[in-house]
N, CA, C and O atoms as CSV, one atom per row, in Angstrom:
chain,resi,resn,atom,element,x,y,z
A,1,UNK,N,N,-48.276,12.716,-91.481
A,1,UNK,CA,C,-49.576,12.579,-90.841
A,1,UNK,C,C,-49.386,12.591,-89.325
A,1,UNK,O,O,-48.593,11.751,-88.899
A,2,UNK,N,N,-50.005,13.436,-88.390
A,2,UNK,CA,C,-49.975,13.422,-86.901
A,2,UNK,C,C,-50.225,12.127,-86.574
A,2,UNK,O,O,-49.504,11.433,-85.857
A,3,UNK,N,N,-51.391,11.745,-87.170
A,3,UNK,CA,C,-51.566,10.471,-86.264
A,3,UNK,C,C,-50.530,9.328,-85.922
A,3,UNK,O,O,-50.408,8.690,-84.876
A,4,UNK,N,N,-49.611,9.231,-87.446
A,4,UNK,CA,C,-48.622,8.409,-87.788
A,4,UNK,C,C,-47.603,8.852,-86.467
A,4,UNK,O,O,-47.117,8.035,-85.684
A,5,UNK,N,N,-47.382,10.487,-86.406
A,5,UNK,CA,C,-46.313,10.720,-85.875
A,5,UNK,C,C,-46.320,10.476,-84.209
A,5,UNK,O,O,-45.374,10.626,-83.437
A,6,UNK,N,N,-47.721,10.044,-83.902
A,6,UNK,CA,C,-47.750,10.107,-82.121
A,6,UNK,C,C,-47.066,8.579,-82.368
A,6,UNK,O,O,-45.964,8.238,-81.940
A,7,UNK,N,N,-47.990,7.746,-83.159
A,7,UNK,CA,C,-47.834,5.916,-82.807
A,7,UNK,C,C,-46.435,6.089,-82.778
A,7,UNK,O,O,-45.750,5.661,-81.848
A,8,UNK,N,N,-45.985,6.683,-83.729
A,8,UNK,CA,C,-44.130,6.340,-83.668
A,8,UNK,C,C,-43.889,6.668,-82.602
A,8,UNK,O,O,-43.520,5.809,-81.801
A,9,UNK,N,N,-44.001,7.941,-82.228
A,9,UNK,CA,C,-43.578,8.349,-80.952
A,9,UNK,C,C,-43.722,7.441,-79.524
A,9,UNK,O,O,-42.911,7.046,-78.686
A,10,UNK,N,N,-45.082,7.333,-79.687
A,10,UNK,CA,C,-45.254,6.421,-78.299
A,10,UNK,C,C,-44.384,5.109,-78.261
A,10,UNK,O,O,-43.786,4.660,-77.283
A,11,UNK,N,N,-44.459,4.441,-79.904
A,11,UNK,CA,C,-43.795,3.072,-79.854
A,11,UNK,C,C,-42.365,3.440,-79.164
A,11,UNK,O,O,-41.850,2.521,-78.527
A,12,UNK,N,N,-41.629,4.746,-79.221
A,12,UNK,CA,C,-40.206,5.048,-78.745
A,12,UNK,C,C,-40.062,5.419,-77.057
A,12,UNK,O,O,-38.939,5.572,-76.575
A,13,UNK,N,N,-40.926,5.508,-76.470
A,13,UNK,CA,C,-41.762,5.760,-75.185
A,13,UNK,C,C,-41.500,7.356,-74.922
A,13,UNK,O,O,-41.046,7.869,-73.899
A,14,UNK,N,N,-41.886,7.950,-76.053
A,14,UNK,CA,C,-42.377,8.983,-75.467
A,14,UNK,C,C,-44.224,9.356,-75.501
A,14,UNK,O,O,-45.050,8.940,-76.313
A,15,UNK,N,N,-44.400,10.116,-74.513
A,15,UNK,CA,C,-45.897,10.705,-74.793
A,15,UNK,C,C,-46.517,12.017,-75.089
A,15,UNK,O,O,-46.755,12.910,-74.275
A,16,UNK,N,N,-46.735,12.013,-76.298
A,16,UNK,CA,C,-46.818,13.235,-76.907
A,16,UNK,C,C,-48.216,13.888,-76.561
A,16,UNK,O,O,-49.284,13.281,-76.631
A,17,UNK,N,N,-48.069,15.159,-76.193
A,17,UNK,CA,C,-49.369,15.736,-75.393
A,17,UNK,C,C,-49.561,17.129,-76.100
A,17,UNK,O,O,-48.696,18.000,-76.013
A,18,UNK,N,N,-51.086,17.355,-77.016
A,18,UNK,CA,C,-50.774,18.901,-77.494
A,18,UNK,C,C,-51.591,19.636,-76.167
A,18,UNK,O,O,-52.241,19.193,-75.221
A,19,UNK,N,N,-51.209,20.940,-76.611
A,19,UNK,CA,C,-52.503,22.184,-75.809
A,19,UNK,C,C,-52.484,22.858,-77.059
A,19,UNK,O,O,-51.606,23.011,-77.908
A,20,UNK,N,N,-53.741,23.245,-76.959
A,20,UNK,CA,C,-54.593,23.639,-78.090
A,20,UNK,C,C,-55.243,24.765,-78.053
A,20,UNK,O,O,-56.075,24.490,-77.188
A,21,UNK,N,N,-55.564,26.322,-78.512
A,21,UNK,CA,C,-56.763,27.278,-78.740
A,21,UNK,C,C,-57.575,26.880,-79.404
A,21,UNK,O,O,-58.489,27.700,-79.501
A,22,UNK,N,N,-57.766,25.832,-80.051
A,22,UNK,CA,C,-58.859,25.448,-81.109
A,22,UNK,C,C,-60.034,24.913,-79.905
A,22,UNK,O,O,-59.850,23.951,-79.158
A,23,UNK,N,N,-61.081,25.653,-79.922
A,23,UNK,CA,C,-62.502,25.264,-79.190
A,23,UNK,C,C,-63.139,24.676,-80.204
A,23,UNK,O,O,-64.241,25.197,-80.379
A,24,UNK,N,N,-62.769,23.318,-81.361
A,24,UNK,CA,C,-63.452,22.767,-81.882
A,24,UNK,C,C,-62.179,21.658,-81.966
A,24,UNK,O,O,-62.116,20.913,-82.944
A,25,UNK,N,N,-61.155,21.585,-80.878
A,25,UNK,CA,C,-60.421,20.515,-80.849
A,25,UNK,C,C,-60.944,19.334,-80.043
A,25,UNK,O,O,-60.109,18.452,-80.248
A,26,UNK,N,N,-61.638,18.977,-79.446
A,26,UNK,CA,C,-62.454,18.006,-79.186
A,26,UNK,C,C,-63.304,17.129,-79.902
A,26,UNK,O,O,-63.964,16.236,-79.372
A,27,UNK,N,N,-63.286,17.343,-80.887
A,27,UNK,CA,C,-64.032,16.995,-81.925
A,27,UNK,C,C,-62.889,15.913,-83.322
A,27,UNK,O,O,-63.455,15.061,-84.008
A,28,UNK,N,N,-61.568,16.149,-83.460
A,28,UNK,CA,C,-60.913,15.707,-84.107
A,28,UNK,C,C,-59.136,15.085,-82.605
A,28,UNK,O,O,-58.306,14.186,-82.746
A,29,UNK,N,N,-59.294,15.984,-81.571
A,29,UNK,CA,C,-57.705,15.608,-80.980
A,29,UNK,C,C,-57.657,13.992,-80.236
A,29,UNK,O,O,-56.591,13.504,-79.862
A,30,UNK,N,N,-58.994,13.274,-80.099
A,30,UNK,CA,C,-58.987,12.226,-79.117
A,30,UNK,C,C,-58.882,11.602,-80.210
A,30,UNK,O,O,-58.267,10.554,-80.011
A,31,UNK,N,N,-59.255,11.760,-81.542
A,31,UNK,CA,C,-58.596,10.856,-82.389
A,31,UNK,C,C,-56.865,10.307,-82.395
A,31,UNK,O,O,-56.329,9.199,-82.422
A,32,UNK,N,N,-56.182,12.260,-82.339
A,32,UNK,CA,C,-54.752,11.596,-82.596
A,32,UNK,C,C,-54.298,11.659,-81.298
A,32,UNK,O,O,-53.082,11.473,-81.274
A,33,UNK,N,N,-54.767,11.842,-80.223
A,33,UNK,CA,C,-53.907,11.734,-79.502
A,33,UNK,C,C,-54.517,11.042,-77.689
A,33,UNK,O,O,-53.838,11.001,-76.663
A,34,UNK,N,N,-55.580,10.715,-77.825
A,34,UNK,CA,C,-56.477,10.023,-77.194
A,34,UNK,C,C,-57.129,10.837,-75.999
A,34,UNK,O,O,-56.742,11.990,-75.809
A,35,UNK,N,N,-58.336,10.149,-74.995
A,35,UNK,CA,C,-59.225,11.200,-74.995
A,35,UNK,C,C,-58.155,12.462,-73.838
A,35,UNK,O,O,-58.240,13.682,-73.977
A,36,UNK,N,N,-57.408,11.909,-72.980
A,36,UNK,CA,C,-56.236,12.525,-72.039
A,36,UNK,C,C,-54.899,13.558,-72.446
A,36,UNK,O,O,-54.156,14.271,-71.771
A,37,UNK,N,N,-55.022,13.197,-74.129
A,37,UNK,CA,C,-53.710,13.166,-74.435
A,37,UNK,C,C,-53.731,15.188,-75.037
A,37,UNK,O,O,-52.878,15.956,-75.484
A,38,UNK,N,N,-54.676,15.254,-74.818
A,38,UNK,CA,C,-54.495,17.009,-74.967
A,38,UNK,C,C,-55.396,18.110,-73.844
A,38,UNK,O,O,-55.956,17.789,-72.796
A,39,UNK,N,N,-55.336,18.990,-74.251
A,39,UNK,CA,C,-56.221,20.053,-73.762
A,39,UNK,C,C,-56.229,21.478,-74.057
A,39,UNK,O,O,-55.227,22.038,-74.501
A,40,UNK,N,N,-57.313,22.077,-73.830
A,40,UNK,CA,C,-57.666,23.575,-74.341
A,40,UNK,C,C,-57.534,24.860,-73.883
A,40,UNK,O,O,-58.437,25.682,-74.041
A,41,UNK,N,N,-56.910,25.015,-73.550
A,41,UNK,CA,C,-56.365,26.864,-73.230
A,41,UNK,C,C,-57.016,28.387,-73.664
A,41,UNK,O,O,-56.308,29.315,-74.054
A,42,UNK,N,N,-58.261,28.448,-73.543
A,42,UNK,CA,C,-59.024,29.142,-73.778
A,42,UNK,C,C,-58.705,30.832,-74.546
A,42,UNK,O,O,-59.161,31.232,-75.618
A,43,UNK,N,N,-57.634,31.710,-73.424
A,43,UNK,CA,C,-57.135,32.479,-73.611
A,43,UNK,C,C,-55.492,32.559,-72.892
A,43,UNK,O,O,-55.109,32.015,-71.856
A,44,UNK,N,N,-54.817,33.322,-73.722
A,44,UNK,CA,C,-53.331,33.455,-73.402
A,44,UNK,C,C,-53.115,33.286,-71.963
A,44,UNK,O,O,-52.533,32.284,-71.548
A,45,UNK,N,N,-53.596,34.307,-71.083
A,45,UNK,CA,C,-53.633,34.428,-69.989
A,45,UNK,C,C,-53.436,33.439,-69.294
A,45,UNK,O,O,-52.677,33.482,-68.326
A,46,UNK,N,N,-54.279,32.028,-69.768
A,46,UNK,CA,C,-54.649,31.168,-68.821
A,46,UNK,C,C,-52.933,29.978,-68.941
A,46,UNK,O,O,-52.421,29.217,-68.120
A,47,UNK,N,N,-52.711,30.202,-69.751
A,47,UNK,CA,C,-51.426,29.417,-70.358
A,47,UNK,C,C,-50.548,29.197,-68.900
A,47,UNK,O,O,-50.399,27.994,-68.684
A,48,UNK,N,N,-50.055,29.894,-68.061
A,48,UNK,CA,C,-49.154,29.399,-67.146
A,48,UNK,C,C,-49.644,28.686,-66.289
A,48,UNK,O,O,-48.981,27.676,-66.051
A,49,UNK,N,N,-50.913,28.861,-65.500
A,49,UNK,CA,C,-51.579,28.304,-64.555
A,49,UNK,C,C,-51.778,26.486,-65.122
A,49,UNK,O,O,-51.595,25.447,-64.488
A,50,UNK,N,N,-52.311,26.757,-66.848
A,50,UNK,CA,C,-52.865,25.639,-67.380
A,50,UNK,C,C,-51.295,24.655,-67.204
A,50,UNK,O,O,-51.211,23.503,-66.776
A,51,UNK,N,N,-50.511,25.276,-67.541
A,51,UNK,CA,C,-49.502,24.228,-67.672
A,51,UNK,C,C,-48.841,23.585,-66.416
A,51,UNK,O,O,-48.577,22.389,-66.289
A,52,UNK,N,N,-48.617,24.573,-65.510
A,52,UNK,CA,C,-48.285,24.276,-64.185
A,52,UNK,C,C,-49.236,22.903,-63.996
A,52,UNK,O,O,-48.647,21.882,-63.640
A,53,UNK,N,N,-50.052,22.869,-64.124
A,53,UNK,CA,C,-51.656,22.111,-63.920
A,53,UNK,C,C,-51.153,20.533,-64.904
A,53,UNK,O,O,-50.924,19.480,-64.310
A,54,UNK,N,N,-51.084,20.623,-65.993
A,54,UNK,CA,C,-50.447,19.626,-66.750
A,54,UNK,C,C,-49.561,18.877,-66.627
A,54,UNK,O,O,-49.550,17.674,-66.888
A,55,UNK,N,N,-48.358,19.832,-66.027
A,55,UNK,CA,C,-46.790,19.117,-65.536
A,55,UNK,C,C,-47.165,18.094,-64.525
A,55,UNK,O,O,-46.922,16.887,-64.538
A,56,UNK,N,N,-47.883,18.894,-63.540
A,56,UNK,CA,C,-48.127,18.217,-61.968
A,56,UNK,C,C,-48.870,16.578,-62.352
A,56,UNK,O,O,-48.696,15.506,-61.772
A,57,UNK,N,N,-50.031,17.023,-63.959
A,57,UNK,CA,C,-50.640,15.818,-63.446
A,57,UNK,C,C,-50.021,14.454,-64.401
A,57,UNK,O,O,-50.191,13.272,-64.104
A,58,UNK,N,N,-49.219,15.005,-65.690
A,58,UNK,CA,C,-48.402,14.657,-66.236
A,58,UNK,C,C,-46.972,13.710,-65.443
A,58,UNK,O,O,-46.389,12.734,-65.914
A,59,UNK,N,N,-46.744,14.338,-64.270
A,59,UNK,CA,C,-45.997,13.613,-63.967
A,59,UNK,C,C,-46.454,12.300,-62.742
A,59,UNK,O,O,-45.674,11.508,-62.214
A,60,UNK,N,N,-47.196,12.352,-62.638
A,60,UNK,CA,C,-47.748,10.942,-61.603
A,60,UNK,C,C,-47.723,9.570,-62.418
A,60,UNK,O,O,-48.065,8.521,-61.872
């Protein structure tokens, strides 16, 4: 079960973060992974910019 697998995770201190194409992941991801803990990537394209974007804010 994902959900099972973040709590473990976090209890080990890591923080598990998805990116997602699903435009109906808002609706089920703040469940497993809370409301910060993912985000949506619309099209391929956008993938490097998006992540660059993630790392930066990921790491503060």
């Amino acid at each position: 079960d994902t959900r099972q697998a973040v709590i473990e995770a976090r209890s080990q201190g890591l923080v598990p973060f998805c990116i997602t194409i699903d435009k109906e992941a808002a609706d089920y991801l703040p469940y497993l992974f809370g409301a910060d803990g993912f985000a949506l990537v619309e099209r391929a394209g956008q993938l490097p910019e998006r992540l660059l974007q993630l790392y930066r804010r990921l790491r503060r």
